[in-house]
Every structure is written in C-alpha cells, then in structure tokens.
DONUKE-632252 format. One line per 3 residues: number of its first residue (from 0); their letters; for each residue x, y, z of C-alpha. Coordinates in steps of 0.2 Angstrom, whole numbers. Last residue first. Layout:
BEGIN
NUM = A = X Y Z | ...
This chain:
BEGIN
133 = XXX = -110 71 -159 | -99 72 -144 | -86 86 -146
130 = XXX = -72 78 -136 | -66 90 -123 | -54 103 -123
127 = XXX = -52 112 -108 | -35 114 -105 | -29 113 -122
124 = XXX = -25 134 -124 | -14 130 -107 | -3 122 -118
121 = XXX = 0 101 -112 | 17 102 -104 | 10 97 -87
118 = XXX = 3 80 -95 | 21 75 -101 | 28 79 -83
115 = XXX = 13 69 -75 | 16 53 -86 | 35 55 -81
112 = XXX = 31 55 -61 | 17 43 -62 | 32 32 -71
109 = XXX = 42 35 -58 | 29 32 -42 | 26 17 -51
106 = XXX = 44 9 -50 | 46 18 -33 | 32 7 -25
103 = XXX = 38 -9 -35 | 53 -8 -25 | 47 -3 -8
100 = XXX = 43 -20 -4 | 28 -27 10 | 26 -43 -2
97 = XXX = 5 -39 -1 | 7 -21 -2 | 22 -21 -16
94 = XXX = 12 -33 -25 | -4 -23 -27 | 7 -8 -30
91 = XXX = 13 -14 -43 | -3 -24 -50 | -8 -8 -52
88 = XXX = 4 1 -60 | 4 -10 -72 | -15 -8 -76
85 = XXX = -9 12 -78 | 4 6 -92 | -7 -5 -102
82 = XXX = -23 10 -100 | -11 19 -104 | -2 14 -120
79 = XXX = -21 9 -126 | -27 28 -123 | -11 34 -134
76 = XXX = -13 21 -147 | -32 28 -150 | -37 41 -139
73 = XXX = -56 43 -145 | -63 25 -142 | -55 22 -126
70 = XXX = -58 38 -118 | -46 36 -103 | -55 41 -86
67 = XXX = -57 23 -79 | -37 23 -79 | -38 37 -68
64 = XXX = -50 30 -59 | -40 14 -54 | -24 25 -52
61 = XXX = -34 37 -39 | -39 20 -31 | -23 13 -32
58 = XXX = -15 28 -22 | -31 26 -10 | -25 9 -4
55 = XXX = -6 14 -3 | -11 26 8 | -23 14 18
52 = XXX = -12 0 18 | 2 8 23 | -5 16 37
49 = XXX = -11 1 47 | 6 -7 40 | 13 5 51
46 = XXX = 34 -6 51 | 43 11 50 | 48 7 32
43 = XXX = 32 2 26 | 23 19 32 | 36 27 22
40 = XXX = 30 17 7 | 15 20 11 | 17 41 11
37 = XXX = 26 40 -6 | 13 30 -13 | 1 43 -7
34 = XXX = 11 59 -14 | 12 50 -30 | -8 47 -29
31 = XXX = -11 64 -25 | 0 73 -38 | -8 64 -51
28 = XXX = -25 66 -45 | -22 84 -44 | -15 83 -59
25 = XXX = -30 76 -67 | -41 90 -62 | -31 104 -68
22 = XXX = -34 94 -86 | -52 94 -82 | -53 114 -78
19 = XXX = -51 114 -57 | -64 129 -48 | -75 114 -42
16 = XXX = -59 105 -40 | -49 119 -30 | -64 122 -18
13 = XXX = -64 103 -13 | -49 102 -10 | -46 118 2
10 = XXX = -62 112 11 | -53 94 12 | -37 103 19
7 = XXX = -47 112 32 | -58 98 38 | -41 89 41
4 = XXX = -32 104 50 | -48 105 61 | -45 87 65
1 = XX = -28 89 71 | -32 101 82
C-alpha cells in the first residue's frame, strides 16, 4: 500500500511540473525543501538518523539547485544576496547533520520561509518572464 501511495504522489508531481510556469516551479522546490528540513529534523528528534539523513539530504539538494538556478549575470545584487544566503544555508544544514542539532535546521527553514513569501508576492503577469537571450 504504501508503495502505491508513493507512485501516486510522484505521478501527481510529476504532472504539476510539466504543467508548472518557472516561477510555480520554484515554489515547489521551495515548499519541498522546507517540508524536508522539517521532516529531518523530526527524524533527529526520534533518534532515525537513517531518515535524517536522507531528508535533510534531499533538502540541500533542492537548495544546491536552487542556488544553481540564479542567473548570475542578469540579477545583479539580488542574485549575489542569494547565492550568499543559499550557500549559508548549506553549510547549515551541513552542520546541523553532522552535530545532529535542530538549531541550524530552524535557522534555514526561516529564511527558506521569508525567501518563499517574497517569491509568492511576485504578480501573476511576471510568472513567466524569462531573460530574452540576445
């Protein structure tokens, strides 16, 4: 059962991104990686570090790309400001993991948070805008 639950989700997934603008997109990896940190860290707390590791493992892989995604050479301070603040956040977690403390977790998950709010305010007109390459 609980692998027919699984395949489900991923189908569900999967169908959202293809249909996702970029900005949707983004979210999604916004919202995945705080509701990983959220799931090692409660993996922490119960002693699974089987679990934690592999939540808190995908969480900085969904930062790692998320910081890959910044367009260096178009976003100016903004893309600087990030690329800072996403490299932060993986050393945080890094730490957290290899310490086993919640404390850098909720540190990240905070400013994922506040990053995520900002990006949701984005009009819906700027959804997908892309760079006009020339």
């Amino acid at each position: 059962m609980r692998g027919s639950l699984q395949a489900y989700k991923k189908v569900s997934v999967d169908s959202q991104l293809s249909a996702a603008s970029p900005h949707k997109v983004i979210q999604m990896l916004m919202a995945g990686a705080i509701e990983r940190l959220i799931q090692g860290k409660a993996a922490m707390a119960q002693g699974d570090l089987s679990v934690k590791g592999e939540r808190l493992g995908k969480a900085l892989d969904i930062i790692i790309n998320l910081r890959a995604c910044l367009s260096m050479d178009d976003g100016g301070d903004i893309a600087d400001n990030l690329d800072a603040i996403y490299d932060f956040m993986i050393r945080q977690v890094s730490t957290a993991n290899l310490e086993n403390k919640p404390e850098p977790i909720d540190d990240v998950i905070e400013l994922l948070r506040e990053i995520k709010s900002a990006w949701d305010q984005i009009p819906t007109e700027y959804h997908n805008m892309t760079q006009a390459t020339s």
